[in-house]
C-alpha positions as CSV (number, residue, x, y, z in Angstrom):
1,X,-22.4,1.0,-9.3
2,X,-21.0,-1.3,-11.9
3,X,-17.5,-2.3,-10.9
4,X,-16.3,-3.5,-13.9
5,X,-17.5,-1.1,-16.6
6,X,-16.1,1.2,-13.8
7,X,-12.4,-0.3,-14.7
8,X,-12.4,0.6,-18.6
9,X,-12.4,4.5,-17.8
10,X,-9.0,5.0,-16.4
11,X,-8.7,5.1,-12.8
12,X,-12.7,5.5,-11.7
13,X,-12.3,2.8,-10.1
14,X,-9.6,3.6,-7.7
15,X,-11.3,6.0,-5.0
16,X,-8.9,8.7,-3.8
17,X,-8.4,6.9,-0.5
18,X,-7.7,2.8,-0.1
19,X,-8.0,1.6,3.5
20,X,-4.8,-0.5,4.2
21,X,-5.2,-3.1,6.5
22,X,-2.0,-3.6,7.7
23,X,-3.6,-3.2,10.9
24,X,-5.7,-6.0,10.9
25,X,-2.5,-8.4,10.7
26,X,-1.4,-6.9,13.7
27,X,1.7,-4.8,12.5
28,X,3.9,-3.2,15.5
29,X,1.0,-4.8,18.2
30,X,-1.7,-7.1,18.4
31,X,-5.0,-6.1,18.5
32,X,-8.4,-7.1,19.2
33,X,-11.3,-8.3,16.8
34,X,-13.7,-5.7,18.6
35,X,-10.8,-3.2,17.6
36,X,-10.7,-4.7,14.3
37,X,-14.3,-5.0,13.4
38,X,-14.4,-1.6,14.1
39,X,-12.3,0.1,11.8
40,X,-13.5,-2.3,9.1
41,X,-17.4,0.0,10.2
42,X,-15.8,3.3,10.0
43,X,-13.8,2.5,6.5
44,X,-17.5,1.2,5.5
45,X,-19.7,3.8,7.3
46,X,-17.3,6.7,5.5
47,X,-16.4,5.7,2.4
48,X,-18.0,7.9,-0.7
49,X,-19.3,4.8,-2.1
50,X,-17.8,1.5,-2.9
51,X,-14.8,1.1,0.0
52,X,-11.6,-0.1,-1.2
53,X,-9.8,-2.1,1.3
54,X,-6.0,-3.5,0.3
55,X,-4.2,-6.4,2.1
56,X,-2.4,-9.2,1.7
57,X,-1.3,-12.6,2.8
58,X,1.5,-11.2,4.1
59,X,0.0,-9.2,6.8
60,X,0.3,-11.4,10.0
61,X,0.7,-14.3,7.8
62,X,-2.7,-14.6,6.6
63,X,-4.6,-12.7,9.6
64,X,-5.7,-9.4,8.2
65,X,-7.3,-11.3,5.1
66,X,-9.1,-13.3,7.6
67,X,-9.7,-10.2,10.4
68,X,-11.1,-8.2,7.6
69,X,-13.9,-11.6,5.7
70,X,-15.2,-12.2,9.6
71,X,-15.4,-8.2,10.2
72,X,-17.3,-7.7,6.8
73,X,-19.2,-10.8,7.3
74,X,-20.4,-9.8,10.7
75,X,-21.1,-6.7,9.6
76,X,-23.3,-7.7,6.9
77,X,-21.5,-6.0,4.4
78,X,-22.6,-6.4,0.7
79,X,-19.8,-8.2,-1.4
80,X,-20.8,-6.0,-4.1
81,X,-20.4,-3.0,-2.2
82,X,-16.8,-3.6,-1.4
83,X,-13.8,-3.8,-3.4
84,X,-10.6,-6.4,-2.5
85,X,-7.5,-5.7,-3.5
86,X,-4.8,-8.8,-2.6
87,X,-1.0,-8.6,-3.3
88,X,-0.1,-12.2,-3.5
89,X,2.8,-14.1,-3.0
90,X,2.5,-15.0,0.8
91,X,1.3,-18.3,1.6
92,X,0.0,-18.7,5.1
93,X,1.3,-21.8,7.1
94,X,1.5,-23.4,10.5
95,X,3.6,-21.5,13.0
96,X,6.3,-24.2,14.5
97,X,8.5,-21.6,15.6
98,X,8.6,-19.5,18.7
99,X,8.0,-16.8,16.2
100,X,7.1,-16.1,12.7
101,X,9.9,-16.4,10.2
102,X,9.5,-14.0,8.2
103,X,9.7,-9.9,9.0
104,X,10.6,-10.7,12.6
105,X,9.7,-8.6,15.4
106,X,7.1,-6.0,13.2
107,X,3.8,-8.5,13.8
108,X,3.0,-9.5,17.2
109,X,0.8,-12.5,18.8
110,X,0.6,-14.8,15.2
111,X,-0.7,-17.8,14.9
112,X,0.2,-18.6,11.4
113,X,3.5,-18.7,9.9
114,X,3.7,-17.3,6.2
115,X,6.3,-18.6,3.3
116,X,6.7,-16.8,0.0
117,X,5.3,-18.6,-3.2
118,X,6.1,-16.7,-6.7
119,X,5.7,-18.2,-9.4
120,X,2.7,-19.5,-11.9
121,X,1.5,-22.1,-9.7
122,X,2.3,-20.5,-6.3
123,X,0.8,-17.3,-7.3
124,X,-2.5,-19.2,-8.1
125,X,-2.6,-21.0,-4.4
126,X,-2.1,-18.0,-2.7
127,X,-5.2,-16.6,-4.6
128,X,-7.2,-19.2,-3.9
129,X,-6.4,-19.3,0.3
130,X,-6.5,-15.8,0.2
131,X,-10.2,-15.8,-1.1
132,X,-10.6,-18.7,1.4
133,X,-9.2,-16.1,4.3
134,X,-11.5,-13.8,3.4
135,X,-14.5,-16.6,4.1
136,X,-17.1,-15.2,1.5
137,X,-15.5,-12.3,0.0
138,X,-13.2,-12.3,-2.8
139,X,-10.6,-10.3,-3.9
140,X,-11.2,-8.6,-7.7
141,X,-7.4,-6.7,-7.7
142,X,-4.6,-8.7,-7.6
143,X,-0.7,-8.3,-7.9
144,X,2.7,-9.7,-7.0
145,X,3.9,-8.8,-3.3
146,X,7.0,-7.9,-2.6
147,X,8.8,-8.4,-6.1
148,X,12.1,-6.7,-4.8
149,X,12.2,-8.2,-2.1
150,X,12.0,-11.8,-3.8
151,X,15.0,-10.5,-6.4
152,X,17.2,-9.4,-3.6
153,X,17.4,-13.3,-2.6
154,X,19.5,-14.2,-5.8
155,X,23.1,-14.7,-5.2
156,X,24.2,-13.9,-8.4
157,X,22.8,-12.6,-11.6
158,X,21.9,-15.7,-13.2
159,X,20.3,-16.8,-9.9
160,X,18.3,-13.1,-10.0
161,X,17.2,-14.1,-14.0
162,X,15.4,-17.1,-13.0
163,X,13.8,-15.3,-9.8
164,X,12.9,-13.2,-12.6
165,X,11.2,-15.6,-14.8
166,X,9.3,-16.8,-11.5
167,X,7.6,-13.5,-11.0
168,X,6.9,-13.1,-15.0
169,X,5.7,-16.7,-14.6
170,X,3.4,-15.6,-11.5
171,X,2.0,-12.6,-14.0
172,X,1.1,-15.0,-16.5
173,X,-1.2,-16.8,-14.1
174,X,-3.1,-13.5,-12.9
175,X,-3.4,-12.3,-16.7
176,X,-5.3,-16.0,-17.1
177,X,-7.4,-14.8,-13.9
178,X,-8.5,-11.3,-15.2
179,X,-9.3,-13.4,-19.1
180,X,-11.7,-15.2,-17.0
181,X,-13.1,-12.9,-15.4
182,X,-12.3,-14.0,-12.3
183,X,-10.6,-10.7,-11.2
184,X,-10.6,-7.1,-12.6
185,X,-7.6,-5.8,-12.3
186,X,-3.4,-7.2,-12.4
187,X,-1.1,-4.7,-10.9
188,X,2.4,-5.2,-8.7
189,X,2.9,-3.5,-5.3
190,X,6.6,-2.9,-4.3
191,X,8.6,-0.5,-2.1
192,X,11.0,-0.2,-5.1
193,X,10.3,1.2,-8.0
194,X,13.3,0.2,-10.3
195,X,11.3,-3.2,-10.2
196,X,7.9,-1.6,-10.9
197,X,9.5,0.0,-13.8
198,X,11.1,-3.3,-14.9
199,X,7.9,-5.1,-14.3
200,X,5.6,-2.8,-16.3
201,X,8.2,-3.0,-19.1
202,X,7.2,-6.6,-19.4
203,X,3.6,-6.8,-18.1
204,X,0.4,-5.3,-19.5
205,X,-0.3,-3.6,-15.7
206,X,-3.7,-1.8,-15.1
207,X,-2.3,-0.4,-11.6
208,X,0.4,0.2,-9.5
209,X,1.3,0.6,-5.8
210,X,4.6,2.3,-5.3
211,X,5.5,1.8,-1.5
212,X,7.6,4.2,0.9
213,X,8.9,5.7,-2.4
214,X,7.1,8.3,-2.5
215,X,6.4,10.7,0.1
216,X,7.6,13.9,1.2
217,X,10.5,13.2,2.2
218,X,11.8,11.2,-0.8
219,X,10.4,11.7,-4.0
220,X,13.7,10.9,-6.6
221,X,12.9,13.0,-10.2
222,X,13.2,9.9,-12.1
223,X,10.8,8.6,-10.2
224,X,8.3,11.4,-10.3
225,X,9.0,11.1,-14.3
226,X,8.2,7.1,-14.4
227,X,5.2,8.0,-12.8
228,X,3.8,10.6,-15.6
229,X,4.1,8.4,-18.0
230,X,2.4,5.2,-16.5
231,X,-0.5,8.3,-16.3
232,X,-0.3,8.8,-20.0
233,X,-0.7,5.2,-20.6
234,X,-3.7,5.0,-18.6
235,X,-2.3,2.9,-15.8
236,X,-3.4,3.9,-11.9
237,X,-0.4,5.1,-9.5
238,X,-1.5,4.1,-5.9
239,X,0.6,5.9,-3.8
240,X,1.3,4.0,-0.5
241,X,3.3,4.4,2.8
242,X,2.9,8.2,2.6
243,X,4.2,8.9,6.2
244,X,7.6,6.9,5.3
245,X,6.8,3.7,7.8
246,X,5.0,6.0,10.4
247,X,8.2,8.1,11.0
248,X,7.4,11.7,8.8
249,X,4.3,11.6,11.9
250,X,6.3,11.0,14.9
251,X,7.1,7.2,14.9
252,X,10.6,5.6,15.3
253,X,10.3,3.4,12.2
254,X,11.7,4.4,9.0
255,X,9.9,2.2,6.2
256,X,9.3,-0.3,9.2
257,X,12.6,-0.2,10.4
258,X,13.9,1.5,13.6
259,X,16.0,4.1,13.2
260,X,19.3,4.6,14.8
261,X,19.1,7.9,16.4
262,X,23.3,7.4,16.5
263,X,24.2,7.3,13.5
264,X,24.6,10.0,10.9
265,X,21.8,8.8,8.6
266,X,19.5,8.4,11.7
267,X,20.7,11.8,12.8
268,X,19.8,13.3,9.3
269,X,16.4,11.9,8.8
270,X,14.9,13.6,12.9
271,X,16.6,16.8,12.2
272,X,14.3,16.6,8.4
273,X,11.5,15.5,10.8
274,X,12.3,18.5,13.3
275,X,12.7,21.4,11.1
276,X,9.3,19.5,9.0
277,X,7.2,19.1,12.3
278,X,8.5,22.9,13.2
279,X,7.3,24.5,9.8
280,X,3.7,22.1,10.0
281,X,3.2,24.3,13.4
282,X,3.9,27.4,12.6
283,X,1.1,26.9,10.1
284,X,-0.8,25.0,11.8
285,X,-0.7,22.1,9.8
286,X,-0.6,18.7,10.8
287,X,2.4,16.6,9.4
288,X,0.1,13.8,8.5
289,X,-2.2,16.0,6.3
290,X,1.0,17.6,4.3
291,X,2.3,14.1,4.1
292,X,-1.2,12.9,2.5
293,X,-2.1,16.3,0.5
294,X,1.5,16.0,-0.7
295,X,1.5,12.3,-1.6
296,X,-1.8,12.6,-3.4
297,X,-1.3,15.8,-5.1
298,X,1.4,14.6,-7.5
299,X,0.6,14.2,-11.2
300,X,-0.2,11.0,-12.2
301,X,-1.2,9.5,-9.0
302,X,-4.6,8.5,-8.3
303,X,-5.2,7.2,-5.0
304,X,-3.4,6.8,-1.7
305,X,-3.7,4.2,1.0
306,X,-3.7,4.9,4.6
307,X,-4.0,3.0,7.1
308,X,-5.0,3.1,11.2
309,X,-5.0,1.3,14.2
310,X,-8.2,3.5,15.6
311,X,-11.6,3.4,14.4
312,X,-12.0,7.2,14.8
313,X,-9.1,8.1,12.5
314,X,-10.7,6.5,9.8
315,X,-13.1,10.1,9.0
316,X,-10.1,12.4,9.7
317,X,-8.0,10.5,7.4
318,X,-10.4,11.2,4.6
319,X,-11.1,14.8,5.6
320,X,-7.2,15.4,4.7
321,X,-7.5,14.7,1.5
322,X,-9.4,18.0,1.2
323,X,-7.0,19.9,3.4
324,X,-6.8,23.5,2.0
325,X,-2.8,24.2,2.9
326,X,-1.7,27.4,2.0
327,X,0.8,27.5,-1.3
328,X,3.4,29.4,1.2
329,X,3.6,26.4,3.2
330,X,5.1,24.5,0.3
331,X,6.8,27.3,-0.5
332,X,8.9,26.8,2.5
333,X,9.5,23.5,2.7
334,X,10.3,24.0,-0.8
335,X,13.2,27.0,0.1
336,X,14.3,25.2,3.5
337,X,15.2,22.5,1.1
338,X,12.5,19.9,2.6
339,X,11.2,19.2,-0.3
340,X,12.4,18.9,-3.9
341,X,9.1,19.9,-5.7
342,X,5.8,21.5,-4.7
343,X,2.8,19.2,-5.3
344,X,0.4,20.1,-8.2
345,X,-3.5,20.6,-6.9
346,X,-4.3,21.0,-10.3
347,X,-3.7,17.1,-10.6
348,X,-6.0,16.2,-13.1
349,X,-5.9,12.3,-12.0
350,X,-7.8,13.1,-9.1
């Protein structure tokens, strides 16, 4: 299969399922290499051809890149056969805290410390660790990490201007990278959208990862809009965070953050969940494949990623994706006021 011809026709590239490896940093708890290695097998070993992991330095500061290189490495794993996608902008570093300093309390048992480096010089350092993390594999995606997240630091809007200029500056480094060759594909990975749509206004973007945004249980219009016409321009919607943090499935994180079961928005969101999880059983549907049928099924969007903690999810994950769930089910959550559209299966992105 030839990757990079692969790129030019719009979104072959992108298989309908990415393999996050979220887990691999260890998000929520630590886990094992044997663990580890394992999932990295099952991704491999059920994958309809080349597997498409996505990480970033960001994840345990540094550890999934390096959890997922050894696993790969000791599994023998073609470079060729794999495909890398990085978001940049995390630079690992010693820990000389009791704990990490950055998203405290969501990865467990680091070693590494991780600071955030956007800008044309900072974007190309974490590029090059990253591909040293990954100890013989190399990453042929890239994109800015967490661009909202960086803008939300200004104090000011003339502060936010210059943040601004760091991440355009940081684009202008990864544009110089796929001119070389040296990767395949620029695209930006956020959780809001306002700042992919500002982003893409301003960047030539081959792909995009829209985070937590959009899911079945928030999917804004505008939103849904923004994403039909990156389609038409031929740039690839990844769809990412489809379970909302873990919580749409049963978890007590909302977009990794625990929810407050006392207050009224807390309140709001598990009586959604309840009357979601009710409707699921009666047709005997599991949350997490309406979440994923849903979250793939909406026009423009190519590919989802998913990730899991458990080797053995890693088939049943991809058998969702061809989930036949009855149009009276969305039909429901549709008239119970659930959801605010039905997804299209006609979506002819996929």
């Amino acid at each position: 299969m030839n990757i990079e011809s692969d790129l030019s026709q719009a979104g072959s590239i992108f298989p309908p399922v990415i393999f996050g490896t979220s887990c691999l940093g260890n998000i929520y708890e630590a886990t094992d290499y044997t663990t580890k290695k394992s999932i990295v097998a099952a991704c491999i070993e059920n994958a309809n051809g080349i597997a498409m992991f996505d990480t970033a330095g960001k994840y345990g500061a540094g550890l999934a890149l390096e959890s997922l290189g050894k696993s790969l490495r000791d599994l023998k794993v073609d470079p060729e056969s794999v495909l890398i996608s990085n978001k940049l902008g995390w630079y690992q570093t010693a820990l000389t805290t009791p704990e990490p300093t950055f998203e405290k309390g969501i990865w467990k048992d680091l070693k590494n410390d991780a600071i955030q480096k956007i800008s044309y010089a900072g974007i190309l350092e974490c590029f090059e660790q990253g591909n040293e993390l990954l100890n013989g594999y190399s990453s042929q995606m890239v994109s800015v990490h967490d661009p909202d997240e960086y803008l939300a630091k200004a104090k000011n809007k003339q502060e936010e201007e210059l943040l601004y200029q760091d991440i355009l500056d940081a684009y202008k480094a990864l544009i110089e990278l796929k001119i070389s060759g040296k990767v395949l594909g620029v695209g930006v990975g956020s959780k809001q959208w306002r700042v992919v749509e500002r982003i893409a206004k301003d960047v030539d973007l081959d792909w995009v990862m829209i985070a937590n945004s959009l899911t079945l249980h928030d999917h804004p219009k505008e939103l849904l809009e923004f994403i039909e016409g990156l389609h038409k321009k031929n740039i690839t919607v990844i769809n990412s965070a489809v379970f909302n943090g873990g919580f749409l499935i049963g978890s007590d994180y909302y977009n990794y953050q625990p929810v407050d079961k006392t207050s009224l928005e807390g309140k709001r969101k598990y009586e959604w969940r309840d009357k979601f999880h009710k409707i699921c059983k009666e047709f005997d549907v599991t949350p997490a494949e309406a979440c994923v049928n849903f979250g793939l099924n909406i026009p423009g969007v190519t590919s989802i990623a998913l990730s899991t903690s458990k080797s053995y999810k890693v088939k049943p994950n991809l058998q969702m994706v061809a989930k036949e769930i009855p149009l009276f089910f969305w039909e429901t959550l549709l008239n119970e006021g659930l959801i605010k559209v039905k997804p299209d299966f006609n979506n002819a992105s996929i």
